[in-house]
Structures are given as structure tokens and as C-alpha cells.
C-alpha positions as CSV (number, residue, x, y, z in Angstrom):
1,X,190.9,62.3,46.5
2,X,187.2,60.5,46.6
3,X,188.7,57.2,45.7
4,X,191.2,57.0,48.4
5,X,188.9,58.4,50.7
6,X,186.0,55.5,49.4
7,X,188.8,53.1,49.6
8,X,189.7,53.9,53.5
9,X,185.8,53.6,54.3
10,X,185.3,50.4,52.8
11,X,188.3,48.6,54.1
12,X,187.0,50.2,57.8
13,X,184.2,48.4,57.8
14,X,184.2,44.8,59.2
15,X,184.2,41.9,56.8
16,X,181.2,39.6,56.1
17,X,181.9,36.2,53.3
18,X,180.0,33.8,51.9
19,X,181.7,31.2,51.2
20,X,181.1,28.6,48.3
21,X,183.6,25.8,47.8
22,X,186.7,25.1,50.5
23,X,185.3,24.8,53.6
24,X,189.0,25.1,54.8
25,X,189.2,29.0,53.9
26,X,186.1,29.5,55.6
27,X,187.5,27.8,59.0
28,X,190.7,29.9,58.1
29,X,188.3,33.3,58.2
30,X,186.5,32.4,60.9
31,X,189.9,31.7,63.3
32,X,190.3,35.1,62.3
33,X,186.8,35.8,63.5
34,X,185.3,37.0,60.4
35,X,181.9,36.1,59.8
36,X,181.5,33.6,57.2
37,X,178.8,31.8,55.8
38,X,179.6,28.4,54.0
39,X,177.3,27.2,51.6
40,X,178.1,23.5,50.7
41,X,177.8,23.3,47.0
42,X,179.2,21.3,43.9
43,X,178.5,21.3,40.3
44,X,175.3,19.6,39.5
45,X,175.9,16.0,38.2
46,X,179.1,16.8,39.5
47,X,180.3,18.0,35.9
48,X,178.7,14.8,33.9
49,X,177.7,16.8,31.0
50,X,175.7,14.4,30.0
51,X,173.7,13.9,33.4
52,X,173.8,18.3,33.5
53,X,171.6,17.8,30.3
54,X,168.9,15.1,32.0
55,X,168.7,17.5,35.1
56,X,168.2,20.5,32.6
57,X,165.3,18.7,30.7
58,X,163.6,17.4,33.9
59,X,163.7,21.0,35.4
């Protein structure tokens, strides 16, 4: 079965995550010691649609 068999490879293999958002699940993976990158990142204007526009047009 070539699934199965790409399925058992794959979950082998050591796990590497980046991590946007919850800087909690990243400390979570990495007491686990998977390696994790966490990228600090929120929505520009921080959802103000109407500041999202003024970025847009300035860029």
C-alpha cells in the first residue's frame, strides 16, 4: 500500500514548525523538544479596516 507506506515515512521523520500566532504552543513544542520557529506577527493595523486601506495605498 504506497500511502501507508508514504504515511510511516513521513511521520518517521523529526518535526520542524513555524510558528505564527501563540507563542504558548510554540513553548509547548519546544518542552517537547521540537524545533520551532516563532515568528511574532499580528494583522496589520491590527484589523482597522480602515487603517488596512491607508497602509495598502502607501505601499
Amino acid at each position: 500500500m504506497p500511502q501507508l507506506d508514504n504515511a510511516k515515512e513521513l511521520l518517521s521523520r523529526s518535526v520542524k514548525v513555524i510558528n505564527i500566532g501563540l507563542k504558548i504552543f510554540a513553548e509547548s513544542l519546544k518542552d517537547q523538544n521540537v524545533d520551532v520557529v516563532q515568528v511574532d506577527w499580528t494583522p496589520p493595523a491590527e484589523g482597522d479596516q480602515e487603517m488596512i486601506d491607508l497602509l495598502d495605498k502607501l505601499l
